[in-house]
Residue frames as a rotation matrix with the C-alpha (Angstrom) as fourth column:
UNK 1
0.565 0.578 0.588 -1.58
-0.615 -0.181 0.768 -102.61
0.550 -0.796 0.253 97.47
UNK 2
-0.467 -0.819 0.334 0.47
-0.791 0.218 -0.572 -103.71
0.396 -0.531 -0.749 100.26
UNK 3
0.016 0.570 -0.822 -0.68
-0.119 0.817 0.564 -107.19
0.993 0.089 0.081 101.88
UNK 4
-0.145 -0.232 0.962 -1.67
-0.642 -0.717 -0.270 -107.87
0.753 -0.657 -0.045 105.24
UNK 5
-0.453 0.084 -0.888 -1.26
0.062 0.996 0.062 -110.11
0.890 -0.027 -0.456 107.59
UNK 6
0.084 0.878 -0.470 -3.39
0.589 0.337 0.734 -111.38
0.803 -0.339 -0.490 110.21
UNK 7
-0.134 -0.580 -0.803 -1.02
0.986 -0.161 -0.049 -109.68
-0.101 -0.799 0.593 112.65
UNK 8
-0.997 -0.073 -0.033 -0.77
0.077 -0.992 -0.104 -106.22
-0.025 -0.107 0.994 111.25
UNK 9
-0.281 0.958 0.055 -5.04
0.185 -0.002 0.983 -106.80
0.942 0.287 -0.177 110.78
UNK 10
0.101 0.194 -0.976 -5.26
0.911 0.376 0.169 -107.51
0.400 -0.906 -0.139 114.29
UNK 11
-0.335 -0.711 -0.618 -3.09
0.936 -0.327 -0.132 -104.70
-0.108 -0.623 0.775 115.35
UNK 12
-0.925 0.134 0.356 -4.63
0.111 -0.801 0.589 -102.10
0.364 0.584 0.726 113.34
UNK 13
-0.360 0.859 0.363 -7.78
0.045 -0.373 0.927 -102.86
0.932 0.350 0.096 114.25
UNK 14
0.232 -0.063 -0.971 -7.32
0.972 -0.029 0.234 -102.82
-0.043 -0.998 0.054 118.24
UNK 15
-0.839 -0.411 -0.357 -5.88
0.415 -0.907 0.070 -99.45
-0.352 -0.089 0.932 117.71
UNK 16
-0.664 0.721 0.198 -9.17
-0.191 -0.419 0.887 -98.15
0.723 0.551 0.416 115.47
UNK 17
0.347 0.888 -0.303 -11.33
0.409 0.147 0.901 -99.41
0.844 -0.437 -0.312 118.28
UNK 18
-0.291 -0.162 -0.943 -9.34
0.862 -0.473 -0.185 -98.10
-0.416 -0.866 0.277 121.48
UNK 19
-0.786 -0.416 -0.458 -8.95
0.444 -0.895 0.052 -94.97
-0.431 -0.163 0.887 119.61
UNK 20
0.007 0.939 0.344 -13.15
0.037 -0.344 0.938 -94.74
0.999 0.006 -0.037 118.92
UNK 21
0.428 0.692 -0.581 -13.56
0.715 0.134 0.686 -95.69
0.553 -0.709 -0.437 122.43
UNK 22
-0.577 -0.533 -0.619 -11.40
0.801 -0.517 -0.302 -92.93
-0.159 -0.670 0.725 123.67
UNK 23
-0.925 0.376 0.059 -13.39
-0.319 -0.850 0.419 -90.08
0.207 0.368 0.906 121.50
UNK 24
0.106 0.985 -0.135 -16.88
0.234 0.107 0.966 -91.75
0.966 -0.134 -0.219 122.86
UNK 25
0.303 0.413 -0.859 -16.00
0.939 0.027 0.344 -90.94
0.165 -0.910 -0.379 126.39
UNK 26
0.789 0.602 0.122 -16.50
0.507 -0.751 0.422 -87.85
0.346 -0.271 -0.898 128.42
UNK 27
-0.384 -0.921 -0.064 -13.25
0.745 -0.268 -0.611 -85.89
0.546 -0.282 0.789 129.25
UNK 28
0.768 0.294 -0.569 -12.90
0.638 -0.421 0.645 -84.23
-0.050 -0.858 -0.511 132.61
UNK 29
-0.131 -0.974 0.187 -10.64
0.414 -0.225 -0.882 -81.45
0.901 -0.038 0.432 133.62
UNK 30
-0.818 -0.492 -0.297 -9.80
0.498 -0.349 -0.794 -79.44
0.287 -0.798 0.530 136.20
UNK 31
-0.898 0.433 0.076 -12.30
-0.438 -0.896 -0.072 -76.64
0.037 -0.098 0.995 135.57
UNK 32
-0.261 0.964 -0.053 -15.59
-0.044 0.043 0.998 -78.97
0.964 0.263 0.031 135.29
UNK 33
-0.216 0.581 0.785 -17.91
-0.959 -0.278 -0.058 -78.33
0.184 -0.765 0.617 138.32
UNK 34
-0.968 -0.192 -0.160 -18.47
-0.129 0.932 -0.338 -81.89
0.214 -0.307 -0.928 140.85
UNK 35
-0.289 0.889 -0.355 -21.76
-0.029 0.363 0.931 -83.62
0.957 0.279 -0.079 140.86
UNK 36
-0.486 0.282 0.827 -23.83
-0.873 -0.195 -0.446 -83.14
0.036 -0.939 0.341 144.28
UNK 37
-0.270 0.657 -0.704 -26.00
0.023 0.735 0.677 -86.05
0.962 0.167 -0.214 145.53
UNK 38
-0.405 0.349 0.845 -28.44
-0.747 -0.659 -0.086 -85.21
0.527 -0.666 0.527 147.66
UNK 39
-0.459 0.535 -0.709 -30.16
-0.118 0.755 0.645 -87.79
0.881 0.380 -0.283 149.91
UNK 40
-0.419 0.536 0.733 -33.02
-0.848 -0.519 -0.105 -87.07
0.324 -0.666 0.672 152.12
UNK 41
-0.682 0.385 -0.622 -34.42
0.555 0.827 -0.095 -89.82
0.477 -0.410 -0.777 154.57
UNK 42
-0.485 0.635 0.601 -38.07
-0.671 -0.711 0.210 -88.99
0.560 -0.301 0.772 156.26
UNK 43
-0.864 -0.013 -0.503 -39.75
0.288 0.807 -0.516 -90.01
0.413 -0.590 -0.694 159.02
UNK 44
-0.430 0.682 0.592 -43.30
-0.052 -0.673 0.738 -90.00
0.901 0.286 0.325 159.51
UNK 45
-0.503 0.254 0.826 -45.32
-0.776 -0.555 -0.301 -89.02
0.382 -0.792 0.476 162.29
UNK 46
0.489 0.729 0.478 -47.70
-0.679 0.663 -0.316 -91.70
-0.548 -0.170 0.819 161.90
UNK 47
-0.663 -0.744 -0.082 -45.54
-0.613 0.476 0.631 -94.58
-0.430 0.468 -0.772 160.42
UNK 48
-0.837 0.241 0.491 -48.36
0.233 0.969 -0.079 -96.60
-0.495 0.048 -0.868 159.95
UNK 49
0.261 0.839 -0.477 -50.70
-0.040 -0.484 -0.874 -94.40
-0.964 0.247 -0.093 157.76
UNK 50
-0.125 -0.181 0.975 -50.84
0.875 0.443 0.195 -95.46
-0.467 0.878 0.103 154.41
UNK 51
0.809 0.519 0.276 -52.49
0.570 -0.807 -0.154 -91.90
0.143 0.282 -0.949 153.97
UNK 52
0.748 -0.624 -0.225 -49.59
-0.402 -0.697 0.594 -90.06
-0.527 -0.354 -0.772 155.06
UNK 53
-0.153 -0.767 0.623 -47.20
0.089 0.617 0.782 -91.92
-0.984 0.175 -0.026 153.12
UNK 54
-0.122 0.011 0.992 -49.21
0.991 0.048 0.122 -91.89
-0.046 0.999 -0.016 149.89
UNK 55
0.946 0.241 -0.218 -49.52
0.272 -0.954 0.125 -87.65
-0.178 -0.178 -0.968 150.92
UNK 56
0.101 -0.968 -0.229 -45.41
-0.381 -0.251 0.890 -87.54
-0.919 -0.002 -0.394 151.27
UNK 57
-0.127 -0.485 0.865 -44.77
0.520 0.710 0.475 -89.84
-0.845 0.510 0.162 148.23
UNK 58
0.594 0.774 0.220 -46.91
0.776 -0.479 -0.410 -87.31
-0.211 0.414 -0.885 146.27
UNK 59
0.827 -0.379 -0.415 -45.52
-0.265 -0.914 0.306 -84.07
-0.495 -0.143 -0.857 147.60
UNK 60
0.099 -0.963 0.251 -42.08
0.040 0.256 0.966 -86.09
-0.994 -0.085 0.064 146.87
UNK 61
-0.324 -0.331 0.886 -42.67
0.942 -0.025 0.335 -86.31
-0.088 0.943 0.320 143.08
UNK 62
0.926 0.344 0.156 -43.73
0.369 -0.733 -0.572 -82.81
-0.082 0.587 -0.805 142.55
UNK 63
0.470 -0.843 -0.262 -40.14
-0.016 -0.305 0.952 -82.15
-0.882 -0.443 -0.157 142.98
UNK 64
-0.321 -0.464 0.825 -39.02
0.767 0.384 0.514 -83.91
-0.556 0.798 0.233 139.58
UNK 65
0.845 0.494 0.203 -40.52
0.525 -0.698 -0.488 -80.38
-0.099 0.519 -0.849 138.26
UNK 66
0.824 -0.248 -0.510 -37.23
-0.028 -0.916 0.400 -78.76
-0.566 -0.316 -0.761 139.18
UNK 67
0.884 -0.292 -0.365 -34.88
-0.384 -0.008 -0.923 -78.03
0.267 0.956 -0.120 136.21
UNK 68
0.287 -0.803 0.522 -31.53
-0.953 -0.183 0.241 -78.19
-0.098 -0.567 -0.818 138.65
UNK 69
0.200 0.015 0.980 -32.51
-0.474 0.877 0.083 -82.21
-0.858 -0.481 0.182 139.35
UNK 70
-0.491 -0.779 -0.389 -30.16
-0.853 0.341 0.394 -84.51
-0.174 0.526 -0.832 137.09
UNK 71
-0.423 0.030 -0.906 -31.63
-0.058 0.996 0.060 -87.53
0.904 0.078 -0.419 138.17
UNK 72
-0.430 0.327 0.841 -34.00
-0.902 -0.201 -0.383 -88.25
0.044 -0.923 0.381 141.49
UNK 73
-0.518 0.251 -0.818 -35.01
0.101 0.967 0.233 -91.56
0.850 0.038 -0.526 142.79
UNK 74
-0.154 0.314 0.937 -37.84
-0.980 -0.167 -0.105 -91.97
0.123 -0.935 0.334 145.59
UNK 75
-0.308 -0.116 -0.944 -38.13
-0.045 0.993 -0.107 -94.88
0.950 0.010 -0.312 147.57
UNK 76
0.863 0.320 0.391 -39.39
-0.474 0.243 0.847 -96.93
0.176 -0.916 0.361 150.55
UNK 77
-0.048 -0.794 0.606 -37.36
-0.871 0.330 0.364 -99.38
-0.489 -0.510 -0.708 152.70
UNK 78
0.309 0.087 -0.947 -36.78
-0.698 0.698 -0.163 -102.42
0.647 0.711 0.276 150.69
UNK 79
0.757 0.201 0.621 -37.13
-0.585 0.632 0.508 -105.84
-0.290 -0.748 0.597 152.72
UNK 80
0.191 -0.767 -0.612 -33.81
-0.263 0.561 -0.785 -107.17
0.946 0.311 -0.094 152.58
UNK 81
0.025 -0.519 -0.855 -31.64
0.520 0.737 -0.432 -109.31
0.854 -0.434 0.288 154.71
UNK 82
0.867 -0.036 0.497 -31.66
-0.422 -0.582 0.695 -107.58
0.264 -0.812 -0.520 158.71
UNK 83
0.323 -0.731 -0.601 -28.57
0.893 0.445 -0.063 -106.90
0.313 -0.517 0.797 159.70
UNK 84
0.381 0.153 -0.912 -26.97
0.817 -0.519 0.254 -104.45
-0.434 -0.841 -0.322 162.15
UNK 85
-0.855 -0.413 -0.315 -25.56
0.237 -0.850 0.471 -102.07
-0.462 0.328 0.824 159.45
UNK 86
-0.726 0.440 0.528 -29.00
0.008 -0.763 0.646 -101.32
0.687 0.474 0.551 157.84
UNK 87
-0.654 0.530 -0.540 -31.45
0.298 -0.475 -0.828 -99.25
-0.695 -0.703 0.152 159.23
UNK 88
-0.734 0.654 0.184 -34.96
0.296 0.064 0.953 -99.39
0.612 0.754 -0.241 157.30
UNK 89
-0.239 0.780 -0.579 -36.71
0.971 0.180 -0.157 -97.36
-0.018 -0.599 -0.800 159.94
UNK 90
-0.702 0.518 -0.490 -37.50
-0.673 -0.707 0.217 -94.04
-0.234 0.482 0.844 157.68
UNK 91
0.388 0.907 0.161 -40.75
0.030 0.162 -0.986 -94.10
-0.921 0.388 0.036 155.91
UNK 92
0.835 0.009 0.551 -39.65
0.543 0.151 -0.826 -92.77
-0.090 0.989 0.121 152.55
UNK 93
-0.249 -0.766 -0.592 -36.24
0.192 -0.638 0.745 -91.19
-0.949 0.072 0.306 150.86
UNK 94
0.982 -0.180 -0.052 -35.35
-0.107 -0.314 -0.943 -89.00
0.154 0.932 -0.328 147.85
UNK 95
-0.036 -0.919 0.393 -32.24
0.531 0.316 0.786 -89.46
-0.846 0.237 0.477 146.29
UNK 96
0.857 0.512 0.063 -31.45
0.314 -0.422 -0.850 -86.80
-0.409 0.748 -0.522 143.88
UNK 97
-0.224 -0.886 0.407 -28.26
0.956 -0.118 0.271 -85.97
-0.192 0.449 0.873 141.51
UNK 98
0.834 -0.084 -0.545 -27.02
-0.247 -0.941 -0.233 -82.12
-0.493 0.329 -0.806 140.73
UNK 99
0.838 -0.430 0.335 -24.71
0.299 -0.152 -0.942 -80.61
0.457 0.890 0.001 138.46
UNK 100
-0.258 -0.647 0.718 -23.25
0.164 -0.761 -0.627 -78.62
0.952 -0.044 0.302 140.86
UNK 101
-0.786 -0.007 -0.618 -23.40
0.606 -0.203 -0.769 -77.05
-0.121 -0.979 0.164 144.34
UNK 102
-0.977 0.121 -0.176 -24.95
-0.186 -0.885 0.427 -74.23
-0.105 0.450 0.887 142.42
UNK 103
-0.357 0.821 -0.446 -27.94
-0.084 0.447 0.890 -76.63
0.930 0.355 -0.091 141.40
UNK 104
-0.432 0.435 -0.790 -28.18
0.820 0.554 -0.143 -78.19
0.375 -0.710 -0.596 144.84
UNK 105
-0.716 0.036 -0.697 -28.77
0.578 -0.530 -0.620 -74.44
-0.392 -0.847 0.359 146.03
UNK 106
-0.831 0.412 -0.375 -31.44
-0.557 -0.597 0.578 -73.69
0.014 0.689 0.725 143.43
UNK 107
-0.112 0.707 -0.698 -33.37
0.027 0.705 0.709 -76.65
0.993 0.061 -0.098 144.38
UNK 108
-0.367 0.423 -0.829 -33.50
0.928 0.110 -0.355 -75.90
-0.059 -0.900 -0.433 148.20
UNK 109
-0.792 0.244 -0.560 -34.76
-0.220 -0.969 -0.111 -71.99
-0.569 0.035 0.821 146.95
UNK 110
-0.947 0.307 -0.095 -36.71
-0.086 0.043 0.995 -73.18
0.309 0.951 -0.014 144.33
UNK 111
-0.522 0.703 0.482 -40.66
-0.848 -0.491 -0.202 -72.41
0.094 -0.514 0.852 145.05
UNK 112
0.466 0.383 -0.797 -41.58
-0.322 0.913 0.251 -76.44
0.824 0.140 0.549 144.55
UNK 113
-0.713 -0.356 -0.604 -39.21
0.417 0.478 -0.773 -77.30
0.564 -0.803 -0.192 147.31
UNK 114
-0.915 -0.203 0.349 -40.60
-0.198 -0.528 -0.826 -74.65
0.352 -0.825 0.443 149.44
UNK 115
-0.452 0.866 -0.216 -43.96
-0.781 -0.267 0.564 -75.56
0.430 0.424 0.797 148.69
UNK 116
0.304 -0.091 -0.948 -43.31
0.219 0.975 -0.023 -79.50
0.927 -0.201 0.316 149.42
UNK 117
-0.727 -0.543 -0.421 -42.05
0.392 0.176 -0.903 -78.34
0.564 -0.821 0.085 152.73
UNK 118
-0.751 0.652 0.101 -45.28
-0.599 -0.610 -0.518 -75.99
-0.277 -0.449 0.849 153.68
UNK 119
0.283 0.930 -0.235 -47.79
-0.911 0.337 0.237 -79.03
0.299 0.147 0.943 152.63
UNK 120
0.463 0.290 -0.838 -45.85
-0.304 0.940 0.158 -81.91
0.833 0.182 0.523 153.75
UNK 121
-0.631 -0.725 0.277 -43.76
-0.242 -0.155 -0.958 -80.72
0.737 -0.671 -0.078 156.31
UNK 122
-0.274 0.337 0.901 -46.49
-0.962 -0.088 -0.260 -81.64
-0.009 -0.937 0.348 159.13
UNK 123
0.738 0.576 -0.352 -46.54
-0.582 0.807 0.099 -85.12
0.341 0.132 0.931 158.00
UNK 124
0.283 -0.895 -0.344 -42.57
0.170 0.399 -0.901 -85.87
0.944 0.196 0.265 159.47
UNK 125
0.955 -0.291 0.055 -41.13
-0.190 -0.458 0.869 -86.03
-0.228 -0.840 -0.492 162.84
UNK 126
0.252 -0.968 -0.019 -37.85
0.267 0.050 0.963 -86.64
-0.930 -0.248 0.271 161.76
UNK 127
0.884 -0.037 0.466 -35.39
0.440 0.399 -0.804 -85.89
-0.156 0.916 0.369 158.43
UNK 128
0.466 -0.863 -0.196 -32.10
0.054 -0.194 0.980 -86.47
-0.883 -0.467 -0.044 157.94
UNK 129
0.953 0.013 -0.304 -29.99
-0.282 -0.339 -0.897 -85.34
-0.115 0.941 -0.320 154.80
UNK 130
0.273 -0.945 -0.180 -26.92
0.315 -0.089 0.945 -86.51
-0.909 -0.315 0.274 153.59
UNK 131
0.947 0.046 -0.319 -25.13
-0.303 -0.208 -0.930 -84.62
-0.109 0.977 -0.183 150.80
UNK 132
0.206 -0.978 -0.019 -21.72
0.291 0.043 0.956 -85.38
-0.934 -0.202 0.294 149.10
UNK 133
0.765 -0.194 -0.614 -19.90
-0.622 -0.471 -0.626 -84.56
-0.167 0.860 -0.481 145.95
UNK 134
0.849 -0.495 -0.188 -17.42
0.222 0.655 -0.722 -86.41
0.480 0.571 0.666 143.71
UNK 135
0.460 -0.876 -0.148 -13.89
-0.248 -0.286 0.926 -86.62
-0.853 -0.389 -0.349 144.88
């Protein structure tokens, strides 16, 4: 058996661990399909109805039913620091992850959305969406 020193110990094992941590991560190519992220901001009619709020927040999880959604966070404004870049004057957002474009357009067809829009849709005067996708 050949002896080893601390050096070639070292070396050997830096190489056994890069080359696990390369085969634990995800490999991208060309052909895989860019994540969507969807994120919806609502304003209610009545800002100050706790009822209407806990009526949207509702309607807002029946969504997590659709198969499409990756990942979906709802949320209120969160009392942080005021300053002139944020704007905490929605009532409530969704924040939701796709696979695809493909997904995002199965979840705005998808009879739960449409549903959540015909029972909660009179509880909003305002909502603004932004989507993007990986670059």
């Amino acid at each position: 058996m050949k002896k080893q020193t601390r050096r070639t110990f070292v070396a050997t094992a830096a190489a056994l661990g890069a080359s696990a941590a390369a085969t634990a991560m995800p490999t991208m190519d060309k052909k895989d399909k860019k994540q969507l992220v969807h994120h919806v901001f609502f304003w209610l009619k009545n800002r100050d109805s706790k009822e209407d709020l806990a009526k949207l927040l509702e309607g807002l999880k029946t969504l997590k039913k659709i198969e499409t959604i990756k990942k979906m966070h709802i949320g209120v404004p969160a009392s942080t620091e005021k300053r002139d870049v944020v704007d905490n004057s929605y009532s409530a957002s969704e924040l939701m992850f796709f696979d695809d474009l493909a997904g995002q357009k199965t979840y705005q067809d998808h009879p739960i959305h449409q549903k959540f829009i015909a029972d909660c849709g009179h509880l909003w005067e305002k909502v603004i969406v932004y989507d993007s996708l990986d670059v």
